[in-house]
N, C-alpha and C positions, 0 to 999 in steps of 0.2 A: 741628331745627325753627326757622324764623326769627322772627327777633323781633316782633312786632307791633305794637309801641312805636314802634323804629326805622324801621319799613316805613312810619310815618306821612308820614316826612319826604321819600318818593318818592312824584310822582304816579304814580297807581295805569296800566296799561298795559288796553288795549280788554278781554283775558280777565281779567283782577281787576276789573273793573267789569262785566263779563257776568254773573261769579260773583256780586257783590252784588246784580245786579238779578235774577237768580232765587231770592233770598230775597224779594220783595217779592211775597205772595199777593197776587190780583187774580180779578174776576171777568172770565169767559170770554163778550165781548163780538166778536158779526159785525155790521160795517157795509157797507149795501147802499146800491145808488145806481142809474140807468140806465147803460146804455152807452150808447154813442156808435151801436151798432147798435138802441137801444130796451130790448134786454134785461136781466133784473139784471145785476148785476155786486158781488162782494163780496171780504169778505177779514175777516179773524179779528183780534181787537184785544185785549190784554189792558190795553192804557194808554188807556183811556177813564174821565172823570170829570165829573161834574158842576161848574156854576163858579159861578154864581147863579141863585137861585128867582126875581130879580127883577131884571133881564129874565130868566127862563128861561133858558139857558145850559147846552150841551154842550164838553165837550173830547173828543177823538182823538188819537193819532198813527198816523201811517202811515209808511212806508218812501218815501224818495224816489224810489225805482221802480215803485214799485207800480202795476201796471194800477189800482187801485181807483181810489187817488188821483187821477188823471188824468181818472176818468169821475166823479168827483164835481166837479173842477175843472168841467169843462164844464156838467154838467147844473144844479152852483150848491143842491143839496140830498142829504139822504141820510136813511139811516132806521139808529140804533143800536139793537141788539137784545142784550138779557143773557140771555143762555141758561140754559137747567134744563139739569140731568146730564144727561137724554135727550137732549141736542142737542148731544153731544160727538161724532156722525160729521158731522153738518154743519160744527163748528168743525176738524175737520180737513180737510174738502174745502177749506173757504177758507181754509187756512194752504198748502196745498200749494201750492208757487209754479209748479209745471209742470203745474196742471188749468187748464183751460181756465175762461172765464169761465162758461158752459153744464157744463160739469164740478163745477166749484162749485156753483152754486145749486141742483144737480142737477133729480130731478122735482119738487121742492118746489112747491107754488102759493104765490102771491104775491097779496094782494093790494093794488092802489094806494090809498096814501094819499098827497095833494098831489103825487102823480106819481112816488112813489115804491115800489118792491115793499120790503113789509112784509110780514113771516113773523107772523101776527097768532097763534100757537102756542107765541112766545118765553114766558119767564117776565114781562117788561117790555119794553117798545118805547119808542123818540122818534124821530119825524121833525124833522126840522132843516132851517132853511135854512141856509146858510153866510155867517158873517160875518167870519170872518178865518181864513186861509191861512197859518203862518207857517215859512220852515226852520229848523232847529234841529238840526247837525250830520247826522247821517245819515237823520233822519225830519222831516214837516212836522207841523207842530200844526194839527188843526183842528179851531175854533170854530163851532158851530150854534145859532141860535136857535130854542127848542122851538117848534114848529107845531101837533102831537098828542103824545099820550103815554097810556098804558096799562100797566097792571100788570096782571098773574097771579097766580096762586101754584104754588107749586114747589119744590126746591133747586137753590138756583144752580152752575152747573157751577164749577171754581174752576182758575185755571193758577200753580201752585206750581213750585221747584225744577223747571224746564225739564218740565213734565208736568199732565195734566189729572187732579184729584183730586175728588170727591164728597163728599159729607157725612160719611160716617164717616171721612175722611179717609185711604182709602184711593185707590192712583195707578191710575187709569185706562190702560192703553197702554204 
């Protein structure tokens, strides 16, 4: 077994920092936006957070590839949604990087808020305008100033140790 002392003084390699970041629970956040054709467009987030109640203030990240990112670039808003465990098949339709952007959102209704489709069913919702954009190695940070917002009640879906987990803490999947 290797030292973990010694292992301090080597910076850590892409999988020994994959492995520390799925110890870090998180709740199981889809961020929705238009596309470029009108339609939703989303993708599944577990690095979203709040940043200030004053101005209001969202964070994200997303993957610098990501179709999502791209149709939020343009459309300039989006709507973050925290999911109840019930909405652990929609967070994996919008993790799947080969469904389509209609394959995602699937039959789900939507309805708009400030122009954006909102799954008004989540546990919590914010719509956001977009006020900063920024890259940050392999994913962009993105800041939104709240426009709406809404809570539910529920338990929040949660993504632990590479996997979607529920309230008794057992693994989903």
């Amino acid at each position: 077994m290797a030292d973990p002392v010694s292992s301090l003084a080597t910076r850590p390699g892409v999988a020994q920092c994959l492995d520390m970041y799925a110890k870090l629970a998180s709740g199981v956040c889809v961020v929705t936006t238009r596309g470029a054709d009108g339609r939703p467009a989303c993708a599944t987030v577990s690095s979203a957070a709040a940043v200030s109640a004053a101005p209001a203030l969202m964070s994200l990240c997303l993957a610098n590839a990501s179709r999502t990112l791209a149709a939020l670039r343009r459309h300039g808003s989006f709507a973050l949604h925290v999911l109840d465990e019930r909405h652990r098949p929609w967070a994996e339709r919008c993790a799947d990087p080969l469904a389509t952007a209609a394959e995602r959102f699937g039959e789900e209704q939507a309805e708009y808020v400030h122009d954006v489709p909102v799954r008004t069913d989540a546990l919590a919702w914010s719509v956001c305008a977009v006020t900063d954009i920024r890259a940050y190695g392999d994913h962009h940070l993105v800041v939104g100033e709240v426009l709406a917002a809404h809570t539910g009640t529920g338990h929040p879906l949660l993504w632990y140790d590479r996997g979607f987990h529920g309230r008794s803490g057992s693994r989903h999947g």
